[in-house]
C-alpha positions, -999 to +999 in steps of 0.1 A: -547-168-319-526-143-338-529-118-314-510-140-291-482-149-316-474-115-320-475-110-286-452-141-283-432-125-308-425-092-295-414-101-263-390-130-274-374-100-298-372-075-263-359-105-239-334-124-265-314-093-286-298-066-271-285-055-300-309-062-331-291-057-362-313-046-395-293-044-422-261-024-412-281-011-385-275-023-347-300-010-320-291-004-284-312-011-256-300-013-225-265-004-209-246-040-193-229-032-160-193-028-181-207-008-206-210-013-246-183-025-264-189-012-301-167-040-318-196-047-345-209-030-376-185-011-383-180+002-419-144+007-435-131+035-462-095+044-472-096+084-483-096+119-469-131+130-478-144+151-447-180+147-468-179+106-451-186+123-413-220+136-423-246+113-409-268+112-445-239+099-463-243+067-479-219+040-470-237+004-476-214-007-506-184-001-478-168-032-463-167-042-428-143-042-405-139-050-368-114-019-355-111-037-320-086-063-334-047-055-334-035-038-368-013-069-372-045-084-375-061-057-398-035-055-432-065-045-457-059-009-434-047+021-450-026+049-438-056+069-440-091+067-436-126+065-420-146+040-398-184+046-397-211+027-369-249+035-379-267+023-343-303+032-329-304+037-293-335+025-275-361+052-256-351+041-223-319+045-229-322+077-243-330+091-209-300+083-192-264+108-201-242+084-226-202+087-229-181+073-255-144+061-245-120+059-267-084+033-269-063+036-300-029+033-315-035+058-341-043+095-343-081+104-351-110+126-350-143+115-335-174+130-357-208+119-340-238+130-361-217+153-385-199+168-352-163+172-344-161+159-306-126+153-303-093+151-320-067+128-308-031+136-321-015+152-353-033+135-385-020+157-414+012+156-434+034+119-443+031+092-425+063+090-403+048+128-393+018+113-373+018+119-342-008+088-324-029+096-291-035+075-262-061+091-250-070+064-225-106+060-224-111+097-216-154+103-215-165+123-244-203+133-237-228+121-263-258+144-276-279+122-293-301+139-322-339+139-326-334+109-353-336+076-346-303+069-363-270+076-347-237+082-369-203+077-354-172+089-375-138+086-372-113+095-392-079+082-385-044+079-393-019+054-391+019+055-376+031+025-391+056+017-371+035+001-349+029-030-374+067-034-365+058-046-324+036-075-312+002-073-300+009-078-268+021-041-263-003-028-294-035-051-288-059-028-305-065-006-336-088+012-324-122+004-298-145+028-284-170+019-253-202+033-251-207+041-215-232+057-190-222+080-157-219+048-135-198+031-155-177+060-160-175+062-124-168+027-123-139+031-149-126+060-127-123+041-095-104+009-110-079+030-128-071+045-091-070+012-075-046+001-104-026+036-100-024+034-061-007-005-061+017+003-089+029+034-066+028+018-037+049-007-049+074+018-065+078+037-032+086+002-018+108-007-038+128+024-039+127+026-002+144-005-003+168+000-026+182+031-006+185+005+025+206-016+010+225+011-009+235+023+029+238-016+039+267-016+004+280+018+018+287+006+054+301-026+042+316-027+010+330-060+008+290-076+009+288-068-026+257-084-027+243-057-013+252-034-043+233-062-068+205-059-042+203-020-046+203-024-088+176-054-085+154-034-063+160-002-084+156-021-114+120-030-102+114+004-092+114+019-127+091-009-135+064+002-114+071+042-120+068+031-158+034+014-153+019+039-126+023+071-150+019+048-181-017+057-185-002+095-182+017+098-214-010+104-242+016+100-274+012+063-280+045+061-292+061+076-259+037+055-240+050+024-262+084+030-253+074+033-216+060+002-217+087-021-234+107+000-209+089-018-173+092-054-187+127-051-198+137-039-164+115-058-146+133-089-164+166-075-155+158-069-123+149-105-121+189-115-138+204-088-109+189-109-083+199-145-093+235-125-094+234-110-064+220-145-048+253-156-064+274-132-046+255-137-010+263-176-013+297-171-029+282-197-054+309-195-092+287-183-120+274-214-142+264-217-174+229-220-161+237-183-150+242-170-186+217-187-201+194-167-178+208-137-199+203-153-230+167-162-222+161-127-208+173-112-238+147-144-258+123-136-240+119-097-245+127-105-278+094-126-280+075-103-259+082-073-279+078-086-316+061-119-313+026-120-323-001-139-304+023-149-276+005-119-249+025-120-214+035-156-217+072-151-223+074-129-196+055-149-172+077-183-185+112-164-178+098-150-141+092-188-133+127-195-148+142-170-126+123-176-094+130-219-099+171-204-097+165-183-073+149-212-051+176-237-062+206-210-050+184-205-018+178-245-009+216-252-019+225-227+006+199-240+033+219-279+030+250-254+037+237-249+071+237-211+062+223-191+089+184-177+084+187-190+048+148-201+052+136-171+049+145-161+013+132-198+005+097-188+016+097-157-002+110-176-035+086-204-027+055-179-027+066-161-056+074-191-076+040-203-068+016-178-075+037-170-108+027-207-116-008-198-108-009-171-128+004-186-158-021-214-154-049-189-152-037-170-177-040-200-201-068-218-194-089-193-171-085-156-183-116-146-170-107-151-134-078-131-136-104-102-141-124-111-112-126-086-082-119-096-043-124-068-022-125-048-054-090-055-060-083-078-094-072-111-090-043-106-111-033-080-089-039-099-057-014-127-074+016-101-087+018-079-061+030-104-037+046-122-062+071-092-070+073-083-031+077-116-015+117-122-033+127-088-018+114-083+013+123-116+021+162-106+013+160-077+031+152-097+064+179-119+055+205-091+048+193-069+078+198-094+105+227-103+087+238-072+093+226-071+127+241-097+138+279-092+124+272-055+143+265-075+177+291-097+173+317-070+162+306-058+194+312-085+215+346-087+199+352-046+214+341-058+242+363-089+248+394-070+233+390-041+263+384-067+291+415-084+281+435-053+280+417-044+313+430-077+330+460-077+315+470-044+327+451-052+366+482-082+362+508-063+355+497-044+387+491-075+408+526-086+398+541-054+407+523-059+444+530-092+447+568-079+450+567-057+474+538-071+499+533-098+522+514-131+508+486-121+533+483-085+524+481-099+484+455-124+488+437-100+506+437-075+477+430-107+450+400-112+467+391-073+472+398-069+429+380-099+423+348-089+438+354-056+420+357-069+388+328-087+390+306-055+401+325-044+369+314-071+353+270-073+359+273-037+355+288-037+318+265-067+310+232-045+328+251-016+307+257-035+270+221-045+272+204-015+274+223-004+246+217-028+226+179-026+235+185+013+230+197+003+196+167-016+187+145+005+199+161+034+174+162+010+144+127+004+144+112+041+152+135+051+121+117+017+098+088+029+108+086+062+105+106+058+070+071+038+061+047+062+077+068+089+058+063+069+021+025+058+032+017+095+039+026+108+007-002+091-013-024+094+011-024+133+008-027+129-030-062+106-020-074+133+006-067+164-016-081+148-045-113+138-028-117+174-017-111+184-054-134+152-063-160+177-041-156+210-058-164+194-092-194+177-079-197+212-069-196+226-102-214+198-120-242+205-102-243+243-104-234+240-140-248+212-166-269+195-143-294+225-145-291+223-182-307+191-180-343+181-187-366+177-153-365+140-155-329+137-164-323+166-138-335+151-107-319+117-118-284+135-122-293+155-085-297+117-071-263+099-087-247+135-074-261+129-040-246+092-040-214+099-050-207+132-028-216+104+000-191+084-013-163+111-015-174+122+021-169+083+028-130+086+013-125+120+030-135+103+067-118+072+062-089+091+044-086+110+075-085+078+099-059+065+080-039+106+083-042+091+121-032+064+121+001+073+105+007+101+126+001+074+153+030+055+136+050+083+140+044+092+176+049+052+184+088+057+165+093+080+189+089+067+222+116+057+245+140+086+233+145+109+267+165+112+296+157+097+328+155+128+355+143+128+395+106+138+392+078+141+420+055+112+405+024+126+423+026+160+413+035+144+378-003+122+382-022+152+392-007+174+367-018+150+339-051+139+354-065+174+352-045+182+320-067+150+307-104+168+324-100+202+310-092+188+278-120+163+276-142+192+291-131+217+266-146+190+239-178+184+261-190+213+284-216+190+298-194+163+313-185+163+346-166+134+367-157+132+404-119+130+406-107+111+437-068+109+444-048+089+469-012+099+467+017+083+490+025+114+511+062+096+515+070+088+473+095+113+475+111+116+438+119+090+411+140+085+387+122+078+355+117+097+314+092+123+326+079+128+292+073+093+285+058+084+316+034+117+315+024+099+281+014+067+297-004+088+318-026+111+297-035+080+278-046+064+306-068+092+320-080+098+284-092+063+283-107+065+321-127+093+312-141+083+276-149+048+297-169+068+320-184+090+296-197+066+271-218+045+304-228+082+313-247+082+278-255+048+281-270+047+321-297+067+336-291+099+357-284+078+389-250+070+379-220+094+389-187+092+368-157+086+389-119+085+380-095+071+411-057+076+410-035+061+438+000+057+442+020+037+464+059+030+473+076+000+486+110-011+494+117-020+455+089-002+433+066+023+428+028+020+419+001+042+398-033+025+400-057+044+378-094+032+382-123+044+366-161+029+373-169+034+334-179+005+309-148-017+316-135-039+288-152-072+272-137-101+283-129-113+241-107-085+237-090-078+264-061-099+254-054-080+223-056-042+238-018-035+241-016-050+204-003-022+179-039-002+163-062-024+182-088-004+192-126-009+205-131+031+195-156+039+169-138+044+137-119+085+141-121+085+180-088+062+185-059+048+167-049+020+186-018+028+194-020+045+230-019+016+253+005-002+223+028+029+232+021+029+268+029-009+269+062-004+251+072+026+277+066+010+309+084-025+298+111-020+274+122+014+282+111+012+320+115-022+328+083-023+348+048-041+346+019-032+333-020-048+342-050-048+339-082-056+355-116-053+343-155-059+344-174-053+317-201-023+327-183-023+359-148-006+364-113-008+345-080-009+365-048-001+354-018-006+374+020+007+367+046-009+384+080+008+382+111-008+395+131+015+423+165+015+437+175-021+419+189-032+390+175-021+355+172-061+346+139-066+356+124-086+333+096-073+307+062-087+315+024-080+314-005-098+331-043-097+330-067-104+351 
């Protein structure tokens, strides 16, 4: 009967405590997925004595302190001094490699069993002299001794101006995390997520602040615009503050960085009510100012209020984004053109800023949760911030568009009046010295000119204008490819680099390591170099699909020329073999032609119709060459090309008997990077392209016919010797 209550015993201690204090003493046995936090049993000591890191030293008649609280919340700290943790780490934990990560506003050195392991910042001389450390949870490597019992020293020193801010933007004192390799890795990965949205948003908005410093340039009276340019830029520094925040190690730089992004992110928010002002041509109020005063309240708060977190900041963003909405809705009963769309992007910002708040207060925990890996905070502020400003940069760009066309127009009437007026002056000049026959005669031979003139400068004016459009977009998107591809090198190059260390960590301490611990370390090396090579493939997709981006910008861009389309088919069709064959010796495809022996020549972009081509034959022969892996060895690849002319168009019909296309997707295969390629064979953009070619550029038709594991056809149709106002139009069958 004992037996069994000591049995009983010892496993309700190993299930129920985690942490079993004795004494002073706290014992660790196991590692939670986020690590240890090591906010408990900690021992407190004003003084310099370097005697208090050795681990015999005896510290029980110390008081205790909690370090991970705020030193607002901490007065009994001195300038100087020493923080002690006795802890016993279990034998299963001993066989795993332990880190320690440290946070602190102060400047230290980290003694673990009697042994310097780091020093953070300048701790000698007076007080304003110290110079604190962020050091921003930077993994120290842990050696644990032969003893049971652990001793971690630190001895610290204050800058005391931090007492002066809130603990918003000084939260802690000092916390340390006791950590394993995972959860270093872990640690690693989330700080790069956090990194990669608070750049991406700074290229953004920077991006867009240049847009409508050229919209402010082109057209100084909108001075909206200019307001525009400062909000955006305003917003900017923001991000750029937080993305490199974690960057700057001296806590007081990084302090100043940080009251830095919230005061122009709240100023940003002030320069967009004003600029809503100037759009709507709406007189200042005095809700206006008081917007100022708040802002100016608010940071105040934010900056020296204790226990008040992001709440100030989270109350004014709400009180900007309800003016913002009111200026917008006041506008929309104005029957203001378009003004609906800066409502929505209010509307959603307004919203999940409520949300936020609400969470914030009563459901913190939430906002750490991960979708998608991506925090839910984030997921709420990201398009929070972007929603206002992209929303005004629709609005202001088709303002802008528009007032272009219609200053057009304008041209256009002005030069057609002149025109007629100066064919009347003519007329009248006739009309004295002919017959009435002979002048109606020549009325009705001007009239049917002018309206020749006429369809031809309408077929003319829209081209341009479609020209135009056309140009606008390539340079949008390639302006986004260009800002996308920039981070996107920094992920590739540092996966590669991410490689070399793996590289070196196994070549290096890994060997160092026990057999156990050895093979252990081989295996979480083997996982993560699969995960790198993971980043590096789908880094290199994404490389792809940019350049894609690129290429789709610059479509439509050439000169239409008299080319011999069937010399132009076969040219391409073998071009599209070879290469393909150069890739794959083994393949091999009958290639059956039927050209129209009277097509003559055709004018048409050679360049941009040799595109549609290649992509065509490059999709005709991967069809073919995936059922040739797929079928037996009965099956004989074949690619047909056949071109016909009649009165009013030309035809390419490109056929291939390959896997054909399944009947759920074929609606969405001329959508931009659509694709049924296996991830790195296609970026969806070819037939996207093609489509765009052969209807906006060529005014022609483009279809499609298909069986799935039968054949694919593709026909071109090409308008010839007719007006260029056929319209745009695709059909599938």
């Amino acid at each position: 009967m004992k037996a069994c209550i000591l049995l009983l015993l010892a496993f309700w201690a190993q299930v129920v405590l985690a942490q079993t204090p004795a004494g002073s003493l706290i014992t660790f046995r196991q590692l939670p997925p986020d690590g240890l936090l090591l906010d408990s049993g900690w021992k407190y000591q004003a003084g310099h004595n370097l005697a208090w890191a050795r681990p015999e030293f005896d510290d029980h008649h110390w008081p205790t302190i909690t370090p991970t609280h705020s030193v607002y919340q901490l007065p009994q700290l001195a300038n100087t001094g020493w923080l002690r943790l006795h802890f016993r780490v279990a034998p299963a934990l001993r066989q795993q490699a332990l880190a320690l990560r440290v946070y602190q506003y102060a400047a230290s050195e980290i003694y673990f069993n009697g042994q310097l392991v780091r020093r953070y910042g300048k701790l000698n001389g007076p007080p304003a002299q110290v110079q604190p450390y962020w050091p921003n949870g930077e993994p120290i490597e842990l050696t644990l001794s032969e003893q049971p019992e652990q001793v971690l020293a630190v001895h610290y020193a204050q800058w005391p101006n931090f007492r002066r801010f809130s603990d918003f933007f000084v939260p802690v004192f000092f916390q340390a995390h006791l950590d394993g390799l995972r959860q270093v890795v872990d640690f690693n990965q989330r700080e790069a997520t956090y990194k990669t949205s608070d750049m991406l948003l700074f290229g953004l908005f920077l991006l867009l602040s240049t847009l409508h410093l050229a919209f402010f340039i082109y057209n100084p009276a909108q001075r909206a615009n200019l307001y525009f340019t400062l909000y955006t830029l305003a917003v900017a520094t923001s991000f750029c503050c937080t993305g490199f925040l974690d960057e700057v190690q001296r806590s007081d730089v990084r302090l100043g960085l940080d009251i830095l992004s919230y005061v122009a992110l709240q100023t940003g928010g002030v320069l967009a009510v004003h600029a809503l002002y100037c759009l709507f041509s709406v007189r200042r109020t005095a809700v206006y100012y008081g917007l100022w005063l708040v802002n100016g309240l608010s940071l105040a708060l934010l900056t020296y209020g204790h226990g008040l977190s992001w709440y100030p900041t989270v109350a004014f963003m709400v009180l900007v984004s309800a003016e913002q909405l009111r200026l917008t809705v006041g506008a929309m009963q104005q029957t203001r053109r378009a003004v609906g769309i800066i409502a929505v992007g209010f509307a959603i910002a307004l919203v999940l800023l409520v949300l936020f708040g609400f969470l914030a207060r009563f459901h913190q925990p939430v906002l750490q949760m991960e979708l998608l890996s991506v925090p839910v905070h984030t997921l709420l502020t990201f398009p929070a911030f972007l929603s206002p400003v992209l929303a005004i940069s629709l609005f202001l760009a088709r303002q802008f568009a528009l007032d272009s066309r219609l200053l057009k127009i304008k041209l256009n009437q002005v030069r057609l009046l002149s025109e007629q007026t100066l064919t009347q002056q003519r007329e009248k000049q006739v009309l004295l010295a002919q017959q009435n026959e002979m002048l109606e005669q020549q009325v009705q031979q001007r009239t049917a000119a002018l309206q020749r003139t006429l369809l031809h400068l309408q077929t003319t004016q829209d081209q341009l204008v479609q020209s135009e459009k056309m140009a606008s977009l390539g340079e949008l998107t390639a302006g986004i490819a260009h800002e996308i591809q920039n981070p996107l090198n920094f992920v590739n190059n540092f996966a590669d680099v991410a490689v070399e260390l793996l590289l070196e960590l196994k070549e290096g301490p890994v060997q160092a390591l026990p057999a156990p611990d050895k093979e252990y370390a081989h295996e979480l090396a083997g996982e993560l170099a699969q995960t790198l090579e993971k980043i590096q493939t789908h880094g290199h997709r994404a490389d792809a699909i940019v350049r894609g981006m690129l290429e789709h910008s610059r479509a439509g861009t050439g000169q239409r020329e008299l080319t011999n389309l069937n010399a132009l088919c076969d040219e391409y069709l073998h071009l599209a073999y070879h290469g393909l064959r150069a890739k794959d010796p083994t393949f091999s495809a009958t290639l059956t032609t039927d050209f129209e022996h009277n097509m003559g020549v055709i004018e048409l972009v050679p360049q941009d119709i040799g595109r549609v081509l290649l992509n065509l034959f490059n999709n005709a022969f991967y069809a073919v060459q995936m059922r040739k892996q797929q079928e037996t060895k009965e099956y004989r690849p074949e690619v047909r090309v056949k071109t016909r002319r009649t009165a009013n168009t030309v035809e390419v019909v490109v056929r291939d008997n390959g896997t054909g296309i399944p009947a759920s997707v074929v609606e969405k295969i001329y959508q931009p990077f659509f694709t049924t390629k296996p991830a790195g064979e296609g970026t969806g953009l070819g037939l996207s392209l093609s489509y765009d070619i052969i209807t906006k550029i060529h005014r022609g038709t483009l279809r499609v016919d298909t069986k799935e594991g039968q054949y694919t056809k593709f026909t071109v149709s090409l308008p010839v010797g007719q007006s260029s106002e056929v319209p745009a139009e695709h059909s599938i069958r």
